[in-house]
N, C-alpha and C positions, 0 to 999 in steps of 0.2 A: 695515646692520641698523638698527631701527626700535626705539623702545622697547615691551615688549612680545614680544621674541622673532622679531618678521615680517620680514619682507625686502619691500626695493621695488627692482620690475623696470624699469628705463632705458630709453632709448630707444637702440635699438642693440644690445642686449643680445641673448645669443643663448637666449633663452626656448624658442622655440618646437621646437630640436633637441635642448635641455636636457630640454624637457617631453615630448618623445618619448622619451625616453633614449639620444637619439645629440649625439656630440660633434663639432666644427667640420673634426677633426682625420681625422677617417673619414666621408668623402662617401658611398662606396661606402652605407654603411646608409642613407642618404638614398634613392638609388636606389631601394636594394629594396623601400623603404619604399611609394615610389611604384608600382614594379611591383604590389606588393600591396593598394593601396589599389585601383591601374586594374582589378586582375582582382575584386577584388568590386565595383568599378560596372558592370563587363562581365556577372558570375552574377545582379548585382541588375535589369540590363537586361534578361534573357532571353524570348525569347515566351512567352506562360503558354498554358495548354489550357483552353478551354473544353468543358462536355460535357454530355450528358445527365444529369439527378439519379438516372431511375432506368433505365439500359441492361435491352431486351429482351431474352431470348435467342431466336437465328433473326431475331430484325427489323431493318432497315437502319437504323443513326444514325449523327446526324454528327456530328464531332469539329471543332475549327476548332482553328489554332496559331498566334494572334494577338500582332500586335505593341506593346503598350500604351503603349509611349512615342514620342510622335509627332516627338521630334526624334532618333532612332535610325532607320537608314533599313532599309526592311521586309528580314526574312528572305526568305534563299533560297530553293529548292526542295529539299525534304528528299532525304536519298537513301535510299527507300523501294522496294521491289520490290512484292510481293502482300500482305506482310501488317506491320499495326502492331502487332508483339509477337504476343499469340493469337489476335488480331481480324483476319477478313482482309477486306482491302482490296479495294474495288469500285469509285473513284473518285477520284480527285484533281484540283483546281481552285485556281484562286487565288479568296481572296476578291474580292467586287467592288471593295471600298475598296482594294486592294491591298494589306494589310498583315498578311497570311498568306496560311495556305493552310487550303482547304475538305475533307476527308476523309470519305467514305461508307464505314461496316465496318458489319461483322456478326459476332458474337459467335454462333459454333457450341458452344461447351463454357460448361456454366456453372463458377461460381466466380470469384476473382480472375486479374482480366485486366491484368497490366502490360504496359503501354508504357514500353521503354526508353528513354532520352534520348538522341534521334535529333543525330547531327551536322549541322549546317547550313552547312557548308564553308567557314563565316567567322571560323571559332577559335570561333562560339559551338554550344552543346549547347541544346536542349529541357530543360524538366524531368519527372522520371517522372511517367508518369500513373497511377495506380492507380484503376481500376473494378471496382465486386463484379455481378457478372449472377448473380442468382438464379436460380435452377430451378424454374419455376412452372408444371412440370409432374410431378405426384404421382409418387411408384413405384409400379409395376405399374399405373399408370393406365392408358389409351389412349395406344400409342405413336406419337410423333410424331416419331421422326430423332434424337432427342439424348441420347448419355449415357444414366446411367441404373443401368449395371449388369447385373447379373443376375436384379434384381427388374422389368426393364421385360419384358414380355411383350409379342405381339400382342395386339390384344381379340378375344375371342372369341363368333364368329358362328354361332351354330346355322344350320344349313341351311333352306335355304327350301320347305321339304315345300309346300305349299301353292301357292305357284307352279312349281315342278316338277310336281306333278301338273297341271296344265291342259296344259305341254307334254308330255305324259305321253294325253292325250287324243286328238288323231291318229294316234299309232300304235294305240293302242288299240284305235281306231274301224275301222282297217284290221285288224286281227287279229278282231274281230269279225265282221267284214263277210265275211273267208275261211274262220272257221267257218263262218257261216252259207251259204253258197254251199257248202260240202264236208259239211257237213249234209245238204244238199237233193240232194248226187248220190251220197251215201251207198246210196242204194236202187240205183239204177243200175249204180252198181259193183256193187254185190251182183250182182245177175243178170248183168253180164257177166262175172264170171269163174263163173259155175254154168253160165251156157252155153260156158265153154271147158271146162270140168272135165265137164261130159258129153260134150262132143262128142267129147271122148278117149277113151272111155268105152262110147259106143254106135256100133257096135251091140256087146254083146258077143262077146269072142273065142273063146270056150267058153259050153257048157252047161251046165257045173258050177255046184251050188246057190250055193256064194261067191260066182262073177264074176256070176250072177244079180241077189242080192242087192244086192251095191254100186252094179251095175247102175241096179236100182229105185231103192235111195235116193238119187244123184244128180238121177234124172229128177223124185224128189218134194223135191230140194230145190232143182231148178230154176222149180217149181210154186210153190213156198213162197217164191220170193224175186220170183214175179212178182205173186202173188193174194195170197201173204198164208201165214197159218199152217193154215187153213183147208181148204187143196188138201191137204196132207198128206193127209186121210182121204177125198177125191172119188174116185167111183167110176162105175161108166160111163154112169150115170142122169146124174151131175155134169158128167160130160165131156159130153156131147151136148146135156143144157141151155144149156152156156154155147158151145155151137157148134166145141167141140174132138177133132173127129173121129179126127184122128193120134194126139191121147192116149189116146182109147179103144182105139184099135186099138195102141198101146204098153202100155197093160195088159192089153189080152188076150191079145197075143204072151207077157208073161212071165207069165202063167199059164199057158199051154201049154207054155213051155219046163220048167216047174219038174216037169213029168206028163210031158216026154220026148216031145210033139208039136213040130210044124214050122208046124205051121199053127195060125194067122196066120203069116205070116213075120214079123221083125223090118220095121219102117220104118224108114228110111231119117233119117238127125238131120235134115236140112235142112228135113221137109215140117211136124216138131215145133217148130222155133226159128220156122219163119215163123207157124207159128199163133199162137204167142206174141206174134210182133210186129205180128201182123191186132188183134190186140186191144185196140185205144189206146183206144176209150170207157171202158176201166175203171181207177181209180187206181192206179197203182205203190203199195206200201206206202211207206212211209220208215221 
């Protein structure tokens, strides 16, 4: 003791286990002391994680798990599968320098992405990495893959009327084009079935006024589908002007028949269709 109350420490004196608070007499706390002191230079030595400041979401970055003290000999190879925590892994390399390791991920989900502290199979651990990945893609915006919720929609594509209609234009062009071709044999049809519907028809099977009459009006609407509406009212000045002899003599058989004569006799359809078809200088109606 010192005047003043202080104490002065010798040489030889046991300070140092005094100043830790262990005594000469219990080594064992020496020990521990040590074990505890070696493992926080161990936690203090750890690879640290290098990273992006500001992680994409969907885009490839890289992470590196470097060894900063250069008289610690480099970490090993992580034991890693596909993914680091929520980020999954696309790559793994050593750095060039050799003193980690190189890692390619990609952050599919946004928000906070931990990486747990991977063991490195040498008693030492990583430390956690925590990254926030934004979502810098609106809700209900234009969806792109990710999250989102219930408010991400598809975007929505009104239909292309406007180019649809030009492929819309070849069929078109052919539906036209078979109208107009069934337009133009529209006349033709006509008079071929008015020459079936007479030919059944005449001569008549009876002389009674009915089978007469129906008679006549096929023959005048065989007329009317060849000349026109026109024949309807032709008479035998008409027939022989335009060189239709058989017709003449088809209207004057059924005026005779209707007065109960025989003479004219009926003619015969065949010598009446062919005059018809003698007649090509003059237009079909349409």
């Amino acid at each position: 003791m010192v005047a003043g109350g202080g104490s002065v420490i010798g040489v030889g004196s046991g300070w140092p286990s005094a100043w830790l608070g262990f005594h000469r007499r219990n080594p064992s706390y020496q020990k521990t002391a040590v074990l505890v002191l070696t493992g926080c230079l161990s936690v203090m030595a750890a690879p640290v994680w290098k990273a992006p400041a500001q992680p994409q979401l969907g885009e490839l970055m890289v992470l590196e798990l470097r060894e900063e003290d250069p008289s610690t000999p480099s970490p090993p190879r992580p034991t890693v599968e596909d993914r680091l925590g929520p980020l999954h892994l696309r790559s793994m390399e050593p750095l060039r320098d050799g003193r980690g390791w190189r890692f390619q991920v990609q952050a599919l989900e946004p928000g906070l992405a931990m990486i747990p502290a991977l063991d490195l199979g040498n008693g030492q651990r990583s430390p956690e990495l925590r990254l926030w990945v934004p979502r810098n893609i609106p809700y209900g915006g234009p969806w792109m893959g990710f999250g989102g919720g219930n408010e991400d929609r598809l975007p929505a594509s009104p239909f292309p009327w406007a180019w649809a209609s030009l492929l819309l234009m070849p069929p078109l062009g052919l539906i036209a084009w078979v109208l107009i071709l069934w337009q133009k044999g529209s006349a033709r049809r006509r008079l071929h079935h008015a020459v079936q519907a007479f030919q059944k028809q005449w001569p008549p099977k009876d002389r009674g006024r009915g089978t007469l009459d129906a008679a006549h009006g096929l023959g005048r609407d065989l007329l009317v589908a060849r000349f026109g509406e026109a024949a309807r009212a032709w008479g035998p000045a008409d027939f022989q002007s335009r060189d239709l002899r058989p017709w003449d003599l088809w209207a004057k058989s059924l005026d005779a028949a209707r007065f109960g004569q025989t003479e004219p006799p009926f003619p015969p359809p065949e010598p009446l269709v062919a005059a018809l078809d003698a007649r090509n200088g003059e237009r079909v109606p349409r």
